[in-house]
C-alpha positions in Angstrom: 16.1 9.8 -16.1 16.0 11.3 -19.5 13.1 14.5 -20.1 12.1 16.6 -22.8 10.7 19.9 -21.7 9.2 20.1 -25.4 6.9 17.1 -25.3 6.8 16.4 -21.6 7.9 13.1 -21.6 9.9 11.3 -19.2 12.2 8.5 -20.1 15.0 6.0 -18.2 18.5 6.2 -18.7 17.9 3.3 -21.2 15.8 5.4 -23.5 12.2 3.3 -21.9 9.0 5.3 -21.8 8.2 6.2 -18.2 5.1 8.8 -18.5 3.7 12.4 -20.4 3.5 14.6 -17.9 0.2 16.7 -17.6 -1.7 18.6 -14.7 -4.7 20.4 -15.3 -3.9 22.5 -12.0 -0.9 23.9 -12.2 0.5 23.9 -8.9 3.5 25.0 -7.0 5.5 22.4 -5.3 5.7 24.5 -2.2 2.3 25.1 -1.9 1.0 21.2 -1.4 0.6 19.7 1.7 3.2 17.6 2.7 2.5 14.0 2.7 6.1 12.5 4.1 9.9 13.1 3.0 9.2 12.0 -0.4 5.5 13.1 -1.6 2.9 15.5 -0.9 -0.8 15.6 -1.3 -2.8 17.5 -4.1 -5.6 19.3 -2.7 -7.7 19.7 -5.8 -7.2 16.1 -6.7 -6.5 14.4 -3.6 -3.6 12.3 -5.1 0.2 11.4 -4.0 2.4 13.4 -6.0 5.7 11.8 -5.7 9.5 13.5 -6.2 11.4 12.2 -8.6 14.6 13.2 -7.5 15.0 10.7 -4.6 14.3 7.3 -7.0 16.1 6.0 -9.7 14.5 6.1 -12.7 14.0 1.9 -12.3 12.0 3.0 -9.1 9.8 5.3 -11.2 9.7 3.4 -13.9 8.2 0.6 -11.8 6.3 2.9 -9.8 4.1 4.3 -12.7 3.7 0.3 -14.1 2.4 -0.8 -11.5 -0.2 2.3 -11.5 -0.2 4.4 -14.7 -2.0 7.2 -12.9 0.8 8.4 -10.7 1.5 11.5 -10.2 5.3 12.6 -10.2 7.1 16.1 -9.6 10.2 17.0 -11.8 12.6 19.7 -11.2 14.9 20.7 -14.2 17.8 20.9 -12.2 18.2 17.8 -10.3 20.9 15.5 -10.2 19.4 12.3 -11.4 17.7 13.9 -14.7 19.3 14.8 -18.2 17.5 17.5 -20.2 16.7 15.9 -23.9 15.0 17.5 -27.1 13.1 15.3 -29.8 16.2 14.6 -31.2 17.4 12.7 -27.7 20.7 15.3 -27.7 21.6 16.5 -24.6 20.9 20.0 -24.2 22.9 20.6 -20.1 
């Protein structure tokens, strides 16, 4: 998965729009309730927030087709993601 921290947009390997990212809370990871080994539950909004750094991106990708409105979690240091800016350079 491809991100830029600038626009908040997350992409696949293959350059394909996955989803902006936006929460009006602004929570901590840490502080949701845990849901099972790969999502936990927003208590202001009652949604899944699932963890993108134990899918592929295909898995996401699909994921947020199938329901636009999904919630994901990012962390800028996982394994599976690769920091972009507008210009799509790698900036690791």
């Amino acid at each position: 998965m491809k991100f830029n921290p600038i626009t908040k947009e997350l992409y696949t390997d293959k350059d394909e729009f996955i989803k902006s990212l936006y929460c009006p809370f602004r929570l901590r990871w840490n502080s949701l309730d845990p849901n099972n080994s790969y999502s936990k539950k927003c208590s202001n909004c009652d949604r899944l927030i699932i963890d993108t750094k134990l899918f592929s991106d295909k898995e996401i990708y699909k994921m947020v087709k199938l329901n636009p409105d999904t919630c994901i979690k990012i962390d800028l240091n996982q394994s599976n993601l690769e920091i972009i800016n507008d210009g799509n350079i790698n900036c690791k």
